[in-house]
VMD Tcl script that draws the C-alpha trace (Angstrom):
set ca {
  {17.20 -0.99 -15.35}
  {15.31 0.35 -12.43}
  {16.24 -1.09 -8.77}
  {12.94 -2.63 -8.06}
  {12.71 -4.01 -11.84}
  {15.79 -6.08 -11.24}
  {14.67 -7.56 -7.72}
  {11.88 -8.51 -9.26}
  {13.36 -10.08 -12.28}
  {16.36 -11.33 -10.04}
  {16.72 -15.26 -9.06}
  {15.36 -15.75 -5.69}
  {16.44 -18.96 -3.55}
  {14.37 -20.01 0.30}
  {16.12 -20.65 3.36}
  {16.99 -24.37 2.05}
  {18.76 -23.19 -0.81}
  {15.45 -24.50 -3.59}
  {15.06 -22.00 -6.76}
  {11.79 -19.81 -6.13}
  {9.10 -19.05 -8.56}
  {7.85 -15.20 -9.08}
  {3.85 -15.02 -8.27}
  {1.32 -12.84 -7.53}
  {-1.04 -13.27 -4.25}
  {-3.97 -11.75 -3.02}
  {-3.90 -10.48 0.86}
  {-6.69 -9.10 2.27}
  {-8.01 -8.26 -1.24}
  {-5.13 -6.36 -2.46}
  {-2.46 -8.25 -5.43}
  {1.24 -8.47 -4.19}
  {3.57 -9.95 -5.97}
  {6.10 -12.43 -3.55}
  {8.22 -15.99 -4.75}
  {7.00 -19.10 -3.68}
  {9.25 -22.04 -3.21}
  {8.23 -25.27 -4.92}
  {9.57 -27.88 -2.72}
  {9.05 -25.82 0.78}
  {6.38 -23.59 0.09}
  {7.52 -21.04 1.56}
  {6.57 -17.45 0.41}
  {8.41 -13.81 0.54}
  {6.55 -11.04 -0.40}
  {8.05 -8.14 -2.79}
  {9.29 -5.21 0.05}
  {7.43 -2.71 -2.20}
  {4.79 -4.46 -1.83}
  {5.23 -5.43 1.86}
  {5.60 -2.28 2.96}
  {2.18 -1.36 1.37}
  {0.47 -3.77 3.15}
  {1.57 -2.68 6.64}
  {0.44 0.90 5.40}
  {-2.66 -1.01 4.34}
  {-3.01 -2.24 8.26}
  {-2.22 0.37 9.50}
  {-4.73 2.54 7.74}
  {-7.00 -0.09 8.66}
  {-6.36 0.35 12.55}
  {-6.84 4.89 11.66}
  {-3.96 6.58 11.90}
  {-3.99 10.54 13.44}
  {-3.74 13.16 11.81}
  {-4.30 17.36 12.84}
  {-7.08 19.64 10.81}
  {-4.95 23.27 10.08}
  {-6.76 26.28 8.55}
  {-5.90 28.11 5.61}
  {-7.23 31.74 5.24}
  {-10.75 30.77 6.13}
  {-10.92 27.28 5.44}
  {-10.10 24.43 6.88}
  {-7.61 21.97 5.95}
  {-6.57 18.21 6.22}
  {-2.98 16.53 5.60}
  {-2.02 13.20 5.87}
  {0.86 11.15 5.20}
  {2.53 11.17 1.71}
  {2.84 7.25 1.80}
  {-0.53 7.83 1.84}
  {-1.23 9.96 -1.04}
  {0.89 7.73 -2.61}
  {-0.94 4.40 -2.07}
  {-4.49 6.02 -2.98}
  {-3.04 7.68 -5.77}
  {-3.73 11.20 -4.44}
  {-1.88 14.08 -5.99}
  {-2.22 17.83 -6.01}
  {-5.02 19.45 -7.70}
  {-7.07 16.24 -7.91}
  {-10.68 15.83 -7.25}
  {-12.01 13.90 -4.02}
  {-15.40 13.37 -2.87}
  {-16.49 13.88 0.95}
  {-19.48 11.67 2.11}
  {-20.90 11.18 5.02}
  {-21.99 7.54 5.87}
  {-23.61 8.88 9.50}
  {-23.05 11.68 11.63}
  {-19.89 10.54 12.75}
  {-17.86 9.24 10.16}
  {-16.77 11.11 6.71}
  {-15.81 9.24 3.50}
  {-13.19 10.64 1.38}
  {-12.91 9.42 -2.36}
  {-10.53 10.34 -4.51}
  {-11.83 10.72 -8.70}
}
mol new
graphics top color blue
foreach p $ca { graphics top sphere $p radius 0.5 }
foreach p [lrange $ca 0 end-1] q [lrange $ca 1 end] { graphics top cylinder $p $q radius 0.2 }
display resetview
């Protein structure tokens, strides 16, 4: 069994000791999953998914990144957490759009 299949599937207790239920939430229009205590309420989000929302934020804020040049073109990299969140992968497809003069739009298809 994988590591992050048993957390999930693991029993998961709050700070007063009270059994906690496996859910899903929606944050900032994204699904995480988390455990919710019945009797306390309080919540704990999945660190998978926790650390995808503070990529999520801090893609949100811009992060920097440096233009290179290959041969004669131009190049961008970014972050492989990145890639990874937007599902990005060598050899795939992305659209470039340009909303104004100022800011591009990258789409991956």
């Amino acid at each position: 069994m994988k590591k992050e299949r048993a957390l999930w599937n693991a029993k998961h207790f709050c700070m007063k000791g009270h059994s906690m239920k496996r859910t899903r939430f929606i944050m900032e229009g994204m699904e995480v999953r988390g455990w919710v205590c019945r009797q306390c309420h309080e919540t704990v989000l999945h660190p998978e998914d926790a650390q995808r929302m503070f990529l999520f934020n801090k893609l949100k804020r811009g992060i920097s990144i440096k233009v290179g040049s290959l041969g004669n073109a131009l190049i961008v990299r970014f972050p492989k957490a990145v890639a990874k969140f937007y599902g990005i992968e060598k050899g795939i497809k992305i659209i470039l759009r340009s909303k104004d003069t100022e800011k591009l739009e990258l789409i991956p298809i």
